[in-house]
N, C-alpha and C positions, 0 to 999 in steps of 0.2 A: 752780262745780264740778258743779251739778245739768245744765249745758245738753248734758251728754254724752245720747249715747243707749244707756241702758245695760237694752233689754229683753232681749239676748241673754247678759248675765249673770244667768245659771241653768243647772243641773243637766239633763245631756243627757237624763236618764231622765224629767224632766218632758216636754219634746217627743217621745221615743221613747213613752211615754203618752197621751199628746194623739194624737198621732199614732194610735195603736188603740183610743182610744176614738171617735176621729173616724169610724172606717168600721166601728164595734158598733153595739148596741140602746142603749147608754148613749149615746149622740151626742144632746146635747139636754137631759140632762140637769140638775137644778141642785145643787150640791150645799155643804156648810158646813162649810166648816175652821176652826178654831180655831188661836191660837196660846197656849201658856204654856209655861212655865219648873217645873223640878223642884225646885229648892232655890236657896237665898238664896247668893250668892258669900260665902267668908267666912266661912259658918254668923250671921251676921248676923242681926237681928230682922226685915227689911224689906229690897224693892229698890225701884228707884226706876224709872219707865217714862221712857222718851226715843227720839226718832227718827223720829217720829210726821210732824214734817214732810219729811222726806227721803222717807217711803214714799209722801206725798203727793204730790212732786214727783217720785219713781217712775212711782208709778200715774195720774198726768197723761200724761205722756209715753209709753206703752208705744205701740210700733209698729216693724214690723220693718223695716227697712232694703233696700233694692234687693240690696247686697253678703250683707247675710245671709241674704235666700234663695238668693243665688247660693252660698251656702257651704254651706248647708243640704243641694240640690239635689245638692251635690258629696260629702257623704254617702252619698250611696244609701239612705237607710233611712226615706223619707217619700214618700208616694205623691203624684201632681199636686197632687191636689183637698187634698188638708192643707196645701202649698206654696202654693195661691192662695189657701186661708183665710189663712194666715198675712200675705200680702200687703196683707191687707184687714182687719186686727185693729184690732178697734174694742173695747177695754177699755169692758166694759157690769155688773162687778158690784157688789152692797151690799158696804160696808165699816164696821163699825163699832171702833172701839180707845179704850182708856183714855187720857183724857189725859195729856200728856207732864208730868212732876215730880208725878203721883199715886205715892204709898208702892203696889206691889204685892207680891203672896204663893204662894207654888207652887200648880199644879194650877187657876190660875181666871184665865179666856179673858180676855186680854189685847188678842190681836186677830180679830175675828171678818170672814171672807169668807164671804159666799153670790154665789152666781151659776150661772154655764155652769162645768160641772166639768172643761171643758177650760181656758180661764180662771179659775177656782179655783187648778187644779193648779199653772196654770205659773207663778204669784206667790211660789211659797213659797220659797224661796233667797232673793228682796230682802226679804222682808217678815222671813226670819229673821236677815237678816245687816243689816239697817237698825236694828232695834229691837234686834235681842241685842248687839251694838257700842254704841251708845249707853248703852243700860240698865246693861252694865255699866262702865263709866266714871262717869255718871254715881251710882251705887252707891258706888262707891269714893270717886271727890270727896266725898259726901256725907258718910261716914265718915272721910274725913278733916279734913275744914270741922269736925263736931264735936267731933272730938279736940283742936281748936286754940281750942274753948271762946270762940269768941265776936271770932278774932283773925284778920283777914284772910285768906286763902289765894289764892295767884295757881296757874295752873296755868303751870308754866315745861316743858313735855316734848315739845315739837313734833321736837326732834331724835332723840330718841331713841322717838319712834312706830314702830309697824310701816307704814310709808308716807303716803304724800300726804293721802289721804283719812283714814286714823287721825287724824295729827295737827289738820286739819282740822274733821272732825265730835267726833271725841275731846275738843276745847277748847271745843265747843259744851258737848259734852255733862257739861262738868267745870262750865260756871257753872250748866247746869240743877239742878246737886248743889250747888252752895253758892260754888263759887271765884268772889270779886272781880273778877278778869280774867286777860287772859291773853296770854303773851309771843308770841304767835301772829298777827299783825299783818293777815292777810288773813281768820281767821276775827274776827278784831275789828272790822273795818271791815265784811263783809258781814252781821253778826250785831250791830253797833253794841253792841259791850260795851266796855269797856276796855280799853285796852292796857299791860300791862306790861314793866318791862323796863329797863336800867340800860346797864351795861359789862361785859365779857367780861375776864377776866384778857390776854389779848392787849392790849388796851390801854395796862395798864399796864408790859406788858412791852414795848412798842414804844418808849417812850421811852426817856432814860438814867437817869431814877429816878421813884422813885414818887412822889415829890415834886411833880416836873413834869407829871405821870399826872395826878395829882387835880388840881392847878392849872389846867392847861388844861380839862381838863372843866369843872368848877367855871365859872369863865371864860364856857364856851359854855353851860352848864344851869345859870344859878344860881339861876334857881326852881324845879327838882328835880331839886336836887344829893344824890345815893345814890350813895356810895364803895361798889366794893371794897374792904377791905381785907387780903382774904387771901392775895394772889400770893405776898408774901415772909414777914410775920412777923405777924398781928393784932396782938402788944400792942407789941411793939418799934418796930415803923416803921409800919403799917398805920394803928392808929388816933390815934398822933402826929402823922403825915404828912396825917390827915383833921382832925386839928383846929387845924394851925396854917392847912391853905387855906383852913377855917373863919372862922379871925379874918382873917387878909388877906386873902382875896376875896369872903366873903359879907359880913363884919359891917359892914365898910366900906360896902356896898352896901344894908344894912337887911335881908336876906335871912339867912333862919334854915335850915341844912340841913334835907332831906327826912330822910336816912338814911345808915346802913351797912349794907351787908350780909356776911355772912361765909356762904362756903362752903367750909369743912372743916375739921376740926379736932373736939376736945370741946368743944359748944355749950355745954351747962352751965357750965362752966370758963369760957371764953371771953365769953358775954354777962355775966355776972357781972360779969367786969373791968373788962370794957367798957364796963357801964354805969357802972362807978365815976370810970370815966377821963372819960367824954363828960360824967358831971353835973358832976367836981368842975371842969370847963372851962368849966362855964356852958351846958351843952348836955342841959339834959336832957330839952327837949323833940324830940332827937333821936331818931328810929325804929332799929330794930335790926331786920333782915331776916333770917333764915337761911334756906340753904336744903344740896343737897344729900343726894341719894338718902333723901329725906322719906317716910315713911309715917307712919300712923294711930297707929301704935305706937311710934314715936319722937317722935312731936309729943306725943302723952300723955307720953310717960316724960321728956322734955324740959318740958314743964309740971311734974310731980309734983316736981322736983328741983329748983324754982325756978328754972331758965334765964329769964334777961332778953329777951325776944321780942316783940315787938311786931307782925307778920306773919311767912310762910312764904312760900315761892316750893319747889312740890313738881313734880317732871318726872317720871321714868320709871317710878317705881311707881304712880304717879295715872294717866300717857296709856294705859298700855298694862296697866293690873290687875294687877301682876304677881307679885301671889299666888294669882289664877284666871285661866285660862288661856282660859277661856270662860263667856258665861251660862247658855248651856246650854238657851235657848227652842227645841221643837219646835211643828211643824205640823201637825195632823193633821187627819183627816176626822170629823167628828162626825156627821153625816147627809145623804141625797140628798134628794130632793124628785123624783117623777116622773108626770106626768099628777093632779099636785095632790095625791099623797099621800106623807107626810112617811114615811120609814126612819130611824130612827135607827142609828148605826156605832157599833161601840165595837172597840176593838184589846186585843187580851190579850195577856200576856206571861207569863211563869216570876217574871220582876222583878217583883212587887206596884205597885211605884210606877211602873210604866211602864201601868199600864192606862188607856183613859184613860174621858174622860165622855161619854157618848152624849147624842145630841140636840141643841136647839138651844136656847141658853141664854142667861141674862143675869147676870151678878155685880152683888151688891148689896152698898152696904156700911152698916152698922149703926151708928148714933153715938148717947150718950148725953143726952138734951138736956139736961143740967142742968151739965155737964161739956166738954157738944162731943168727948168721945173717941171714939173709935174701939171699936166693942164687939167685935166679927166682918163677916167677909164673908160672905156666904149667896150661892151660885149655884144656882137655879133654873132650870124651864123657862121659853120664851119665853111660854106660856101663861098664867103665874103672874102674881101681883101680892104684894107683899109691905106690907100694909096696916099703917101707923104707930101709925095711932089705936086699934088692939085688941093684946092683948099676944099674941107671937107667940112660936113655942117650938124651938130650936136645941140640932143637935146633934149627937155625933162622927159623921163617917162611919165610923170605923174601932170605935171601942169605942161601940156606937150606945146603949149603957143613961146615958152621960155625955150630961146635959141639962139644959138653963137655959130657962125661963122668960123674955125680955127685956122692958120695958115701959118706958114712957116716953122711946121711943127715935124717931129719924127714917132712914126708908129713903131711900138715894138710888141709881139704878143708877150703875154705873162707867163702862158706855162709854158714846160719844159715838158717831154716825154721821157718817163722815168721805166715803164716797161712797155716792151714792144712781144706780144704774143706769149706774152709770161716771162720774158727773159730780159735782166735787169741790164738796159740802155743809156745810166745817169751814176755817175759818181758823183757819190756827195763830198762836198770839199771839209775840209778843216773846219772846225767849227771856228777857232781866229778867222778864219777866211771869211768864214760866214758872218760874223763880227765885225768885219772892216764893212763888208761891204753892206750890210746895214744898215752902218754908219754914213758911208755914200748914198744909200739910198735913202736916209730919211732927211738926209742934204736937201735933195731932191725936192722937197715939200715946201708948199710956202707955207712961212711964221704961222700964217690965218690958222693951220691946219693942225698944226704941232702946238700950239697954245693951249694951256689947263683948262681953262676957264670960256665955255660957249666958241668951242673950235668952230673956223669953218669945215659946211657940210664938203665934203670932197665929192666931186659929181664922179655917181657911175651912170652912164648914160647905154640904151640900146640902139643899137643900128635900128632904123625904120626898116627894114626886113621884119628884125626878129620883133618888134615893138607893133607892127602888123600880125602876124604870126599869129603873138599872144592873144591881141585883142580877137582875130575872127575866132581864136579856140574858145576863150570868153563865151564870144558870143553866141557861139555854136551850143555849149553846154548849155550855158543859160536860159537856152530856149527848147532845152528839152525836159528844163527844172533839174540838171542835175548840181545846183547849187543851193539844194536844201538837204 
């Protein structure tokens, strides 16, 4: 999927930009954008970061194509000399990003670019639609892998994704969150996860009974043999018709079925039955599957009411979040760099939560050593250190008199440097890898935080540097009126 050349998906105004800063005083310049997210999908305690290696194999690849400066050229709206740079684009900046399956939190740099602010600029559309696409997928798997308490979850929605690519990086991005595997066959082989996946009710309607349906299957997978049984009736014929092919073609065989799966119907109701039917047949170490326009909130409310489940198989509200519409990561400019002296940027708005952080920073995050949790993030300037061994002292950016005292705590920074001068510095690990350790780190989280229902806020807190910084730039602007 990555061998496309995909440097000219991006936002015209990035090149109509490049393009005038190429023939200003800013030509030369370096400058440092940051990426983060405003609020958790959800209202949720925690997101989850992903996509990290797709931006990687992005920002390997960037270089423009013969056709598209000829398309460019056919614009009118770029001068030669911007047209023969382009020709000759040689991707040269620092990239640093939080690893993919770390828990993140609004307002702290997720993905950090410095470089040429012509190449700064024209990154930001892949770097926000690589990372905000994955992150939230992977967000929503996560919260649903928890709801189902510890019971399988496959991600079954490649049909009904918003495109090639959705379904695609989307099934990646659902086992980075928790899901076992997934019905998605190409991103399982190139991602070496699992694959899941049974029969289609066509199947069973293609014969002249459903008898004959299961039989033949059975027959051809009898070491993972998972009926349908909901094409015609679950308790009448479905899972009758699964446990007499049961005894005639597997027990004969010494082979135990894998499963049933039922898709539609009252789950509650129906696994109940079900399971009564399958044990009192001598089956009971058969699996029960549902699946079936699955969320977070039906696999809880399906646990709470005792449904007999054993795994989920969850598709269109998992591939495509479809209770947020987007993650909502911006890119912005935090400061320039020119003839070796640093400016810090900051952007004002009417919105409060649209201002962003000036400078050039680093997110740390705070854990208790005696515990391992997670205390607070702290983003700082790049100047800072955030020293373990002395107790160090946190607190609101907003209500700034709110303060804690931390101690006996380990600092670690969040990002990783993924390119150094344009030449990729970071291998990305396995996506299982990425998966385990996830898993560990959403350990890490106290209950408060990972709860459905009015999580707690997780504090991201600023160093008083940069939480000074901000406000004199505040203040600075605002008493020239440039915050109308």
């Amino acid at each position: 999927m990555d061998n496309r050349n995909l440097t000219m998906l991006m936002d015209l105004y990035e090149l109509t930009m490049a393009n005038g800063i190429f023939d200003s005083e800013y030509k030369g310049v370096k400058a440092y954008f940051d990426m983060f997210f405003r609020r958790i999908p959800d209202d949720g305690g925690y997101a989850i970061m992903a996509g990290i290696e797709q931006l990687i194999d992005y920002l390997k690849n960037l270089h423009f194509d013969d056709d598209d400066i000829k398309y460019l050229r056919g614009l009118n709206l770029f001068s030669k000399e911007f047209l023969e740079y382009l020709a000759d684009f040689k991707f040269s900046c620092d990239v640093w990003a939080v690893p993919e399956g770390t828990p993140i939190f609004p307002s702290e740099p997720i993905v950090t670019v410095r470089g040429d602010i012509i190449q700064a600029m024209m990154v930001e559309t892949m770097v926000l639609l690589t990372v905000n696409h994955q992150s939230l997928i992977a967000t929503k798997s996560n919260r649903i892998v928890r709801a189902a308490q510890g019971r399988p979850v496959m991600e079954f929605g490649a049909r009904r994704a918003q495109g090639a690519d959705a379904a695609y990086y989307g099934a990646r991005a659902a086992i980075i969150g928790g899901c076992t595997g997934t019905s998605n066959i190409k991103t399982a082989k190139d991602f070496g996860i699992s694959a899941s996946g049974t029969m289609a009710h066509s199947w069973v309607q293609l014969f002249d009974d459903e008898y004959t349906a299961f039989k033949t299957y059975a027959e051809k997978y009898p070491n993972s043999c998972l009926l349908l049984v909901d094409t015609y009736n679950v308790l009448r014929s479905g899972i009758p018709n699964a446990i007499k092919v049961f005894d005639e073609v597997l027990k004969p065989l010494g082979v135990r079925p894998l499963g049933i799966r039922i898709d539609s119907g009252d789950i509650t109701y129906l696994t109940k039955k079900a399971r009564k039917m399958l044990d009192d047949a001598g089956y009971n170490d058969c699996k029960i599957c549902i699946s079936n326009s699955l969320d977070e909130y039906l696999i809880r409310d399906t646990i709470f009411q005792g449904a007999m489940v054993d795994s989920y198989g969850v598709g269109e509200r998992l591939i495509t979040a479809s209770s947020e519409a987007v993650f909502g990561g911006v890119y912005k400019l935090s400061a320039i760099e020119k003839d070796g002296v640093v400016t810090p940027k900051i952007k004002l708005s009417e919105n409060t939560a649209k201002i962003t952080l000036p400078g050039i920073k680093i997110p740390w995050r705070l854990y208790d050593r005696e515990t391992g949790k997670a205390i607070a993030d702290v983003v700082t300037l790049n100047d800072e250190f955030i020293d373990d061994t002395e107790p160090y002292e946190i607190f609101d950016p907003v209500y700034t008199w709110k303060r804690k005292t931390v101690t006996n705590f380990v600092a670690r920074k969040l990002q990783v440097k993924i390119f150094e001068k344009g030449k990729q510095v970071y291998v990305s690990p396995a996506v299982k890898e990425i998966s385990e350790y996830c898993k560990g780190q959403i350990d890490g989280l106290w209950d408060e935080v990972t709860r459905f229902e009015k999580p707690h806020t997780y504090y991201v807190d600023l160093s008083e540097k940069l939480w000074n910084l901000r406000n004199d730039l505040l203040n600075l602007l605002s008493s020239k009126g440039e915050d109308r």
